[in-house]
C-alpha positions in Angstrom: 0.0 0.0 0.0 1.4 3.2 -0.9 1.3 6.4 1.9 -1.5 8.8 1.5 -0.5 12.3 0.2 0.4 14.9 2.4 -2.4 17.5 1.3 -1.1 21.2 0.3 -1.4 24.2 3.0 -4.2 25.8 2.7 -3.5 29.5 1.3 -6.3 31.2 3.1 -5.5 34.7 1.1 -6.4 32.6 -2.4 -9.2 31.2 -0.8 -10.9 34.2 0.1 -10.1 35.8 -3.2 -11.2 32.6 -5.1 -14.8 32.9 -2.8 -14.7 36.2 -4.1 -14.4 35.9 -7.7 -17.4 33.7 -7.2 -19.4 36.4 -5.3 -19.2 38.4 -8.3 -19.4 36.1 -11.2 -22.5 34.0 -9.7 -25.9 34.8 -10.2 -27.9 36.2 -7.0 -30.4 34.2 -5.0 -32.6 37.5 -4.9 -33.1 40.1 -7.5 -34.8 43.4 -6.4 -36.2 46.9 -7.7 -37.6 50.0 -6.5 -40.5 50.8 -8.4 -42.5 54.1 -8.3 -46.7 53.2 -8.1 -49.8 55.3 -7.4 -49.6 53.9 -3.5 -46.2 54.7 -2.7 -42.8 53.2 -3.4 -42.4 49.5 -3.0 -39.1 46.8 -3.1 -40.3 44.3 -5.5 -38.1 41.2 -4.6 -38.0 38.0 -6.8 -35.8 34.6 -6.4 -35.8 31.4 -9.0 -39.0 30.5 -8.2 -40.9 34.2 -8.2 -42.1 37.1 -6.6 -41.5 37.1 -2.9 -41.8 40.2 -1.4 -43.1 43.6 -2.6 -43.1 45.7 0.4 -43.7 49.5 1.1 -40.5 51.1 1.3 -41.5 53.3 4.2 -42.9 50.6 6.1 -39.9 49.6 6.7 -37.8 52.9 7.1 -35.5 53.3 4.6 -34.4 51.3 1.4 -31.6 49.8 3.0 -32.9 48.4 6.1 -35.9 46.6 3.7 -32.7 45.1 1.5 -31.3 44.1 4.8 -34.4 42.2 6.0 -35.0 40.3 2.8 -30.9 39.4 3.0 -31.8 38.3 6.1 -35.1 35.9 5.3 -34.4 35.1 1.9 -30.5 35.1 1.1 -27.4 37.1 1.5 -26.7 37.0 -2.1 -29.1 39.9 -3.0 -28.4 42.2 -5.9 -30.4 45.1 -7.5 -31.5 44.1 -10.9 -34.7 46.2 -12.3 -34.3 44.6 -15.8 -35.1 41.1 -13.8 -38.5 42.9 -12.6 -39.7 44.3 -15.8 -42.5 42.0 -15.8 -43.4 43.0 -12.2 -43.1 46.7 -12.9 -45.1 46.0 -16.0 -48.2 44.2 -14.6 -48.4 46.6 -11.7 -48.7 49.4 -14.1 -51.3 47.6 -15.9 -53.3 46.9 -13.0 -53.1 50.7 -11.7 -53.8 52.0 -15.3 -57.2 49.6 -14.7 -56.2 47.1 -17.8 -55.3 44.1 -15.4 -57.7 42.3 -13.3 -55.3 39.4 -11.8 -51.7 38.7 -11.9 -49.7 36.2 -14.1 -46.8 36.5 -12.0 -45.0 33.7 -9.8 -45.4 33.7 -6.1 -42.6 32.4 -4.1 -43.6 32.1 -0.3 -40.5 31.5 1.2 -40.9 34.5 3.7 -43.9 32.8 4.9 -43.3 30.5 7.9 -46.5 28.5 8.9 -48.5 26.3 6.6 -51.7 27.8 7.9 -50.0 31.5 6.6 -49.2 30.0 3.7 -53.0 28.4 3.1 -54.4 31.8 4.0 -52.0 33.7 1.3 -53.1 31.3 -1.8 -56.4 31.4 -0.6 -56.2 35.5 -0.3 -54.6 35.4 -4.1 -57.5 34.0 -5.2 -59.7 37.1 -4.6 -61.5 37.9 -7.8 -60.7 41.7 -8.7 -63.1 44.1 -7.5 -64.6 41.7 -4.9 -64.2 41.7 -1.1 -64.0 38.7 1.7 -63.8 38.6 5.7 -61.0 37.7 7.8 -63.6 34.7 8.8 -64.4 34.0 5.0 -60.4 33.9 4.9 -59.5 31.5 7.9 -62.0 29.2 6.5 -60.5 29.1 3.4 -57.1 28.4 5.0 -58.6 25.5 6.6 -59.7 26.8 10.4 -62.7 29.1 10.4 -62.2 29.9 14.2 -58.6 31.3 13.4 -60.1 34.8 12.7 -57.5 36.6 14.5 -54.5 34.5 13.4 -56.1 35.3 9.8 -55.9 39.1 10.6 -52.5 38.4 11.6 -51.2 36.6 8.7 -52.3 39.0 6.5 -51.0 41.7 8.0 -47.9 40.2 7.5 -48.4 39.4 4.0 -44.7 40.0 2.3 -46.2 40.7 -1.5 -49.7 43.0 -1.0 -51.5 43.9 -3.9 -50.4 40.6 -6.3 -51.6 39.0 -3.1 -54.5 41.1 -2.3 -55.4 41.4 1.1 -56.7 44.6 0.6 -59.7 42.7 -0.6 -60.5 41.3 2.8 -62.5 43.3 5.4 -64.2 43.0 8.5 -67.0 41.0 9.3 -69.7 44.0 8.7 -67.8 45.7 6.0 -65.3 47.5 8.5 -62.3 48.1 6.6 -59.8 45.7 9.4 -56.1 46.8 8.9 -53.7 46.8 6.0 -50.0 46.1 5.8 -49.5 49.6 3.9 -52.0 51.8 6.1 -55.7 52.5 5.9 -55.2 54.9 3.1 -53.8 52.8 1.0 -56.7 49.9 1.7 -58.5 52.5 0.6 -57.3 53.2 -2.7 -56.5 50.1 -3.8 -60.1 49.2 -3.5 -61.1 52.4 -4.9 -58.9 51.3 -7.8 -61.1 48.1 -8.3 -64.5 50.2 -8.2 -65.3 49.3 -4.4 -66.2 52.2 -2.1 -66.6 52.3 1.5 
């Protein structure tokens, strides 16, 4: 049997330049935009599988702390890309010009933690344009129509509003609940689809 070969030292200065090179040259996990709508400013956020966040910049304080939130749920290898959200950019327009009724886009949950969340958001992207549920309507749908609360909760978390519209869903009574963007913005958005209040 021959001896094993000794293995080379590790040169820890070309490793970190080789790791790098790699940063740079390899494609990011999570692509996001900025993109200017009739509600505000929002982060639209995609990875491999599709749109997972498109937040309200001010919700979140600044730019930079949303980019470091979704490093920290999604991935650290986050770049800004706009080309990679034209489509995004292009159906929100659409919608907000009144020529687009639902989204083609597609949803990646990942930010979404519990299976009953994640029920509640398919179930909530379902909405039909210009119609309304309740929260109960909504945590039946998920699968637990005494989780009316929880509902409220999940949806107020809801990472992509408006291509997920929770907007649509209001109080038992026709109460307008809460929204992830404020009230004014619930209000608009519904505006936009011909409800009033």
């Amino acid at each position: 049997m021959s001896p094993v070969p000794k293995r080379p030292a590790l040169d820890r200065d070309a490793a970190a330049a080789a790791a790098s090179r790699f940063a740079i040259l390899a494609e990011p996990d999570v692509a996001y935009a900025l993109v200017e709508t009739p509600v505000g400013k929002v982060m639209a956020a995609q990875t491999r599988r599709g749109l997972a966040c498109l937040g309200y910049v001010d919700q979140h304080g600044s730019a930079e702390r949303f980019i470091e939130e979704l490093s920290a749920g999604l991935s650290p290898r986050i770049l800004e890309a706009p080309a990679r959200l034209d489509e995004v950019r292009r159906e929100l327009d659409e919608y907000f010009e009144g020529r687009r009724h639902s989204f083609d886009l597609a949803i990646d949950l990942s930010l979404i933690k519990t299976p009953f969340a994640k029920r509640l958001l398919q179930a909530t992207a379902r909405i039909p344009f210009g119609e309304t549920r309740t929260y109960r309507d909504m945590a039946t749908a998920a699968g637990n129509a005494l989780a009316v609360r929880a509902a409220g909760n999940a949806l107020g978390h809801n990472p992509i509003p408006i291509v997920v519209p929770c907007h649509r869903v209001l109080r038992s009574g026709g109460a307008l609940g809460g929204y992830t963007g404020g009230l004014d913005r619930k209000i608009k958005l519904l505006a936009t689809e011909g409800i009033q209040l």
